[in-house]
C-alpha positions in Angstrom: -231.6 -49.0 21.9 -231.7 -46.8 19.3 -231.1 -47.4 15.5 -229.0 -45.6 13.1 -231.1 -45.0 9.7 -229.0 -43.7 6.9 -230.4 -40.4 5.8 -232.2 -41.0 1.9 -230.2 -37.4 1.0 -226.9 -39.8 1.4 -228.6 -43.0 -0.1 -229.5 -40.7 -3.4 -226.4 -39.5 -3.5 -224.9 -42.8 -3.6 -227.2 -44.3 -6.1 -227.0 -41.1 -8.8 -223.1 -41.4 -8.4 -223.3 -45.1 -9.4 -225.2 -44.3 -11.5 -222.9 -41.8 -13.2 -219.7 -43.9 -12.6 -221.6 -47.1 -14.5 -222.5 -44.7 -17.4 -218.7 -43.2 -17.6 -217.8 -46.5 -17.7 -219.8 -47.4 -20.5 -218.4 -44.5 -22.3 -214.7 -45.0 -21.7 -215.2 -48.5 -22.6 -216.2 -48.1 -26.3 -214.1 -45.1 -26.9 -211.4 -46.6 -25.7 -209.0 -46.4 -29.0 -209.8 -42.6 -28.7 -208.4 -42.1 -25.3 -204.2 -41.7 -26.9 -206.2 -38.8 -28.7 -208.0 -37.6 -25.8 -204.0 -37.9 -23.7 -202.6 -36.2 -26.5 -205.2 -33.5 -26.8 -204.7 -32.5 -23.2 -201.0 -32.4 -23.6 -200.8 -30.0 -26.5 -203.5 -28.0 -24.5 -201.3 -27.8 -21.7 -198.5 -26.7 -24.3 -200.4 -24.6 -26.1 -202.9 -22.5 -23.9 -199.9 -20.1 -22.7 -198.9 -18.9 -25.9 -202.1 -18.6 -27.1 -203.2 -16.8 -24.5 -199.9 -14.3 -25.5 -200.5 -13.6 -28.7 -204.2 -13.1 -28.2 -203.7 -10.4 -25.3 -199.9 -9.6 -25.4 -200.3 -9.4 -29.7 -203.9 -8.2 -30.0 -204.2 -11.6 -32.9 -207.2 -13.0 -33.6 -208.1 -16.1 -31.5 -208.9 -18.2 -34.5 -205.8 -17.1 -36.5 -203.7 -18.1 -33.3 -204.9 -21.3 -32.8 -204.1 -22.5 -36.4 -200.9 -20.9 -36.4 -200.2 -23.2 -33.3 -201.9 -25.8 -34.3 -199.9 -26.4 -37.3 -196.3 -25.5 -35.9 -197.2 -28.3 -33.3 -197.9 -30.3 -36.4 -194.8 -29.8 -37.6 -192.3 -30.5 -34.9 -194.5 -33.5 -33.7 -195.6 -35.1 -36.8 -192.4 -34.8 -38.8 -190.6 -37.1 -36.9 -193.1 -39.5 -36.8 -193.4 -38.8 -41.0 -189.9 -39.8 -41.2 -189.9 -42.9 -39.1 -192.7 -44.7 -40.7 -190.9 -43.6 -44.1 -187.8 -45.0 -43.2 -189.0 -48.1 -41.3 -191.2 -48.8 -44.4 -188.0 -49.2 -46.6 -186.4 -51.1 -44.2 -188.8 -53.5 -43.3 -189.2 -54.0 -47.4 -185.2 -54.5 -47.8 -184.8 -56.8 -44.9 -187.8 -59.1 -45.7 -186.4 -59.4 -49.3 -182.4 -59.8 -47.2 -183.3 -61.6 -44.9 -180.6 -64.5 -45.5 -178.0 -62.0 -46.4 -179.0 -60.4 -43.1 -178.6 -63.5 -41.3 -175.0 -64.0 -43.1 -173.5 -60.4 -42.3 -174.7 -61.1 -38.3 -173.0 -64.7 -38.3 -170.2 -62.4 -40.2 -170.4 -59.5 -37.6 -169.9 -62.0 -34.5 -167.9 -64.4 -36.0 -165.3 -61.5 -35.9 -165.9 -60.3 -32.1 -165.1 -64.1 -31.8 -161.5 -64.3 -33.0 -160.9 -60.4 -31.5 -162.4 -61.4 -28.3 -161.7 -65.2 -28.0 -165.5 -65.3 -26.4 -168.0 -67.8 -28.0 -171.0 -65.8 -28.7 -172.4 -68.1 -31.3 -173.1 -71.1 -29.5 -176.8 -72.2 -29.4 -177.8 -68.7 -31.4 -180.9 -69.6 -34.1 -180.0 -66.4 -36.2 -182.9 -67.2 -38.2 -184.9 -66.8 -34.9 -183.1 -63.5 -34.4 -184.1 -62.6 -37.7 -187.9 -63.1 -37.7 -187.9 -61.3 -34.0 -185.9 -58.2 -35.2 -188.4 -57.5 -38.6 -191.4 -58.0 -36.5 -190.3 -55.7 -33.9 -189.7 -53.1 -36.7 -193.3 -54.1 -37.9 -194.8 -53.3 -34.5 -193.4 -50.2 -34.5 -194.6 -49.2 -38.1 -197.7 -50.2 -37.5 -197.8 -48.4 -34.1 -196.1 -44.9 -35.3 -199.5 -45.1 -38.2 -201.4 -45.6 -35.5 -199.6 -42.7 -33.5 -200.6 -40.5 -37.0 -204.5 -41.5 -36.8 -204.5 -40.2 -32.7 -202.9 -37.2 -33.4 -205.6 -36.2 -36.0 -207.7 -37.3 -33.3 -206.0 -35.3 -30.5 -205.8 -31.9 -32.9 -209.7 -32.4 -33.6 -210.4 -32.2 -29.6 -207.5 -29.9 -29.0 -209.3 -26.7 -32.2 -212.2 -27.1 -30.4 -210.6 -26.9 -26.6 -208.3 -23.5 -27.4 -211.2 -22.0 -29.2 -213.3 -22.6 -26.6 -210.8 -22.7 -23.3 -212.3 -19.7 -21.2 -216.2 -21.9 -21.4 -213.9 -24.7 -20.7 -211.6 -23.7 -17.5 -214.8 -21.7 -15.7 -216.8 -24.9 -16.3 -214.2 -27.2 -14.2 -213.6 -24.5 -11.7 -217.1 -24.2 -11.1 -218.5 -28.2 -11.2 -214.9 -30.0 -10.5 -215.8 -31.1 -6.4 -212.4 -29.9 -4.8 -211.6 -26.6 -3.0 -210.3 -24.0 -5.0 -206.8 -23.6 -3.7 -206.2 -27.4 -4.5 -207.9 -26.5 -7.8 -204.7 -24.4 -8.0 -202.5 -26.8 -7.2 -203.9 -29.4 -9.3 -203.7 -26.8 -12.5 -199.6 -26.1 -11.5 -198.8 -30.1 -10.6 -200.3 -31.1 -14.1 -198.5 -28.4 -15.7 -195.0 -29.6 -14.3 -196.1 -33.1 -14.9 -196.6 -32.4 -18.9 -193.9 -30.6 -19.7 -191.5 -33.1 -17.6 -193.2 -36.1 -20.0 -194.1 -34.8 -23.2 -191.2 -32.0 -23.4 -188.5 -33.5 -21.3 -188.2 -37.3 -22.1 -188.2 -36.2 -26.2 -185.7 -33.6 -25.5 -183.5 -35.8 -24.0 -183.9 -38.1 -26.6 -183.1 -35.9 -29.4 -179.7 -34.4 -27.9 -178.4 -37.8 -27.3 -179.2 -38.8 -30.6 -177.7 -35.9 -32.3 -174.3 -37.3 -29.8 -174.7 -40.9 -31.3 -175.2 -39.1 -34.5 -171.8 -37.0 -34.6 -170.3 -40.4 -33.6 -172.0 -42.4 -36.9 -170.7 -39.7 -38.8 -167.2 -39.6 -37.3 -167.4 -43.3 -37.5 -168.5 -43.7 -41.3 -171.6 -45.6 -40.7 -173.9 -45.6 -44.0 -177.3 -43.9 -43.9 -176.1 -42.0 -40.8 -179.2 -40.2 -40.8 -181.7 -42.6 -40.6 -179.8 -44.1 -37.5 -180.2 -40.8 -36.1 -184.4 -40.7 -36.7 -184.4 -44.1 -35.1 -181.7 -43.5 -32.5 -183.8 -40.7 -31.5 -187.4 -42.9 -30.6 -185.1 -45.4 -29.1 -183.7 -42.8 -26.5 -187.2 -42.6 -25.4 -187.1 -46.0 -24.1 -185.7 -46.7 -20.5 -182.9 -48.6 -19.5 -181.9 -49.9 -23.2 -182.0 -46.7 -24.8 -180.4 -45.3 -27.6 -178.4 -49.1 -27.5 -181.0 -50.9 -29.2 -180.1 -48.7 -32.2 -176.2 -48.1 -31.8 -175.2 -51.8 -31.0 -176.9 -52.9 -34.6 -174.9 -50.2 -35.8 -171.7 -51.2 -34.7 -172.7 -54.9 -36.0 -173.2 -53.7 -39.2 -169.6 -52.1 -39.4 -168.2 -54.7 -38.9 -170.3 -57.2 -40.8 -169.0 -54.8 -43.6 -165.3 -55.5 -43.2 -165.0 -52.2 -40.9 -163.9 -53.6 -37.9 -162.1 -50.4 -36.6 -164.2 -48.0 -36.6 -166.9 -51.0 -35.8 -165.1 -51.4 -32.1 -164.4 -47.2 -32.2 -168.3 -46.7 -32.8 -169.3 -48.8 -29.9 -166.6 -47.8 -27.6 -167.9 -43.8 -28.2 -171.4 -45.2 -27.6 -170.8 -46.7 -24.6 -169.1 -44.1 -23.0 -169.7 -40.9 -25.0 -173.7 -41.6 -25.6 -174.7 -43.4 -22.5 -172.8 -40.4 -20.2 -174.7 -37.8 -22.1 -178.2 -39.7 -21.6 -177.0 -38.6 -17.4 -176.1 -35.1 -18.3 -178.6 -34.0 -20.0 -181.4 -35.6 -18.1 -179.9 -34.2 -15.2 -180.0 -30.8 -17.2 -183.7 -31.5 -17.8 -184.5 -32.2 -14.5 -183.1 -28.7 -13.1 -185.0 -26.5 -15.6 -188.3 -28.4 -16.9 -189.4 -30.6 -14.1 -188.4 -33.4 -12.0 -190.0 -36.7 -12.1 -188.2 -39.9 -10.3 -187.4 -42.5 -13.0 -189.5 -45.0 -11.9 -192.0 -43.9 -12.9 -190.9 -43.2 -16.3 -189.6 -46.5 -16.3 -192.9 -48.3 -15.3 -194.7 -45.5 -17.0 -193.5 -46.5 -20.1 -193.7 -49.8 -19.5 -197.5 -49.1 -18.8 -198.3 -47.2 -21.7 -196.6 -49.6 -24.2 -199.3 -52.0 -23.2 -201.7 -49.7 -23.1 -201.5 -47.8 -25.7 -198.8 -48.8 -27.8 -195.4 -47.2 -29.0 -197.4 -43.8 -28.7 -197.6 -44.6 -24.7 -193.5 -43.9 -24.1 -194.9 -40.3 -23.7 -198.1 -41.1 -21.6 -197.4 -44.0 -19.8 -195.7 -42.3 -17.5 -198.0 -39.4 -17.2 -201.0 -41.5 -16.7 -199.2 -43.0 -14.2 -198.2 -39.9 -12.2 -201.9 -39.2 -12.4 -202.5 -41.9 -10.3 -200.2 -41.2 -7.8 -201.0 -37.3 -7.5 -204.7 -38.4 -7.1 -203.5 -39.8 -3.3 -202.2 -36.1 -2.9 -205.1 -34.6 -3.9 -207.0 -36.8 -1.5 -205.1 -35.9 1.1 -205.4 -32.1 0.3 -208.8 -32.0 0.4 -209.4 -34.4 3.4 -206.9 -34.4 5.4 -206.4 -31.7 8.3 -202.8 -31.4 7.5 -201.4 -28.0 6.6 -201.2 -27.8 2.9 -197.9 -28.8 1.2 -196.4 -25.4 -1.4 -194.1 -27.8 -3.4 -194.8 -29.4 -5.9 -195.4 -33.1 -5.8 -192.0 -34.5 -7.3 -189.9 -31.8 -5.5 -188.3 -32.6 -2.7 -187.2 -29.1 0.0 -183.5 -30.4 1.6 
C-alpha cells in the first residue's frame, strides 16, 4: 500500500498564500474607512483613462496638463451636487429643528384635509411627534453622510492623480502578475468597464432626468423652493423602489398643509403617473445604450452599500456586488473546459 505525500512545492505554496491573504487582511481591516475612496478612485479611472488617453495621443497635450483638466471637470459635475445638498439640507435641518411643532401642525393640517376629501382615517394611532424626530434624523444621516461622501472623494482624487499619471506602470504591472489567462484578462477589463458605467453613469443619469420631470411638475404646480426639491428629488431617484417618492409625496403634503389643495392633489397625481412612468422610460433608455444590469442587483446592491458604506454606497453597492458575482464567471473562465462565453456577463443573446 502506497501513501500519497503532498509535494512541499504545494505545501509552500499554501502557507505563503496564507500568509499573504492574513496580511491583506490586516490591511483592509484598518483601512477600512478608505475603501469608498479606494471604490471611487477606480470608478473615475475607469471614466477617465479613455479620454485621457485621447487628448494625450489624439491632442498631442501634456499628460500632466490632462489629468488636471479631468480631474477638476470630474470635480465639478460630481462634487457640485453633493455641495448643494449638504448646503440645502444644512438649512433645512436648522429650520425644522427650530419648526418642529409648526411642522407637526401643518402635517396634522396636510392629512386632516385628505381626510374630509377622501373620507379615509389616516390619523388614527399616528404619534406625529414620532414622525417628526424620525424625519430630521433621517435628513441628519444624510448630511452627515454626503460630508462624509466629500472627505472620500478627496480621498478617491488623491489615488486616482497618482493612478492616470502613472496608468501604463499600472496596467502592465496587473497584466503581468494578476494569475488569470490573458484573454480572460480581456474580458475582465471589458465586463468591469460595462459594469461602471451601468452604476456610476447610468443610475445618476436616471436620477437626474426624472428629477428635472418632477421638477417641471413643482414648477407647473407652484410648489416653493422648487429647486431645492429638485437637488433632493434628484439623490432620492437614486434609491430603489421608493424613489423620487420620498421627496415628491412631502411635497404634495406641504401644498396642501399650505391651503393649496388643488394643485396639492394635481402635484401628486403628475407624480404618480408622469414621474414614476418616466423612471421606466428612461431606465429602459439607459439600459439599451450604457449597459444592462438586472435590478436586483441594484436593489440589493444599494441596499448593501448603504450599510456598508453609507449614503455614498447607492453607487457602489451595487457594483461591489456585481463583483462578486462576476468573480463565479471568471472562475469558470479560467477553470472550466467550457468554450469561452463572447457576451458580456449581464447580456443575454435571444
Amino acid at each position: 500500500m502506497f501513501r500519497k505525500y503532498i509535494p512541499n512545492s504545494i505545501l509552500r505554496q499554501v502557507l505563503f498564500l496564507i500568509i499573504a491573504i492574513l496580511m491583506l487582511t490586516l490591511v483592509l481591516f484598518h483601512l477600512s474607512a478608505f475603501i469608498p475612496g479606494f471604490l471611487g478612485a477606480f470608478c473615475l479611472y475607469v471614466l477617465l483613462i479613455h479620454p485621457l488617453r485621447w487628448m494625450i495621443f489624439k491632442w498631442k497635450m501634456n499628460k500632466l496638463l490632462s489629468v488636471i483638466l479631468l480631474m477638476l471637470g470630474s470635480i465639478l459635475i460630481i462634487g457640485s451636487p453633493l455641495y448643494l445638498l449638504i448646503s440645502m439640507l444644512t438649512d433645512k435641518v436648522s429650520m425644522a429643528i427650530a419648526n418642529k411643532e409648526g411642522i407637526q401642525h401643518d402635517i396634522q393640517i396636510a392629512l386632516g384635509k385628505v381626510e374630509s376629501s377622501l373620507g379615509v382615517n389616516v390619523m388614527e394611532e399616528i404619534n406625529f411627534s414620532d414622525i417628526t424626530s424620525v424625519g430630521i434624523k433621517i435628513i441628519q444621516e444624510v448630511l452627515n453622510t454626503s460630508v462624509n461622501g466629500l472627505l472620500q472623494l478627496g480621498v478617491a482624487y488623491l489615488i486616482l492623480y497618482f493612478m492616470l499619471m502613472n496608468y501604463r506602470k499600472m496596467e502592465n504591472w496587473m497584466y503581468d502578475n494578476i494569475p488569470l489567462k490573458t484573454e480572460n484578462l480581456v474580458i475582465l477589463n471589458k465586463d468591469l468597464r460595462d459594469l461602471v458605467i451601468s452604476n456610476a453613469v447610468g443610475v445618476p443619469v436616471v436620477a437626474v432626468l426624472q428629477a428635472i420631470v418632477a421638477y417641471i411638475g413643482y414648477l407647473i404646480f407652484g410648489l416653493e423652493g422648487a429647486f431645492t426639491w429638485f437637488i433632493l428629488t434628484i439623490f432620492a431617484a437614486m434609491v430603489p423602489v421608493l424613489g423620487a417618492a420620498l421627496v415628491y409625496i412631502p411635497a404634495c403634503i406641504y401644498l396642501l398643509a399650505n391651503g393649496e389643495t388643488t394643485n396639492g392633489y394635481l402635484l401628486l397625481a403628475y407624480s404618480l403617473i408622469v414621474v414614476g412612468a418616466s423612471d421606466n422610460i428612461f431606465r429602459f433608455w439607459t439600459q439599451k445604450v450604457i449597459a444592462d444590469v438586472h435590478p436586483l442587483i441594484t436593489i440589493f446592491g444599494v441596499i448593501l452599500g448603504i450599510n456598508v458604506f453609507g449614503f455614498i454606497g447607492i453607487i457602489f453597492g451595487p457594483i461591489l456586488l456585481s463583483l462578486v458575482i462576476w468573480m463565479f464567471r471568471i472562475y469558470k473562465l479560467e477553470f472550466s473546459n467550457q468554450p469561452q462565453e463572447k457576451s458580456s456577463m449581464y447580456k443575454e443573446k435571444l
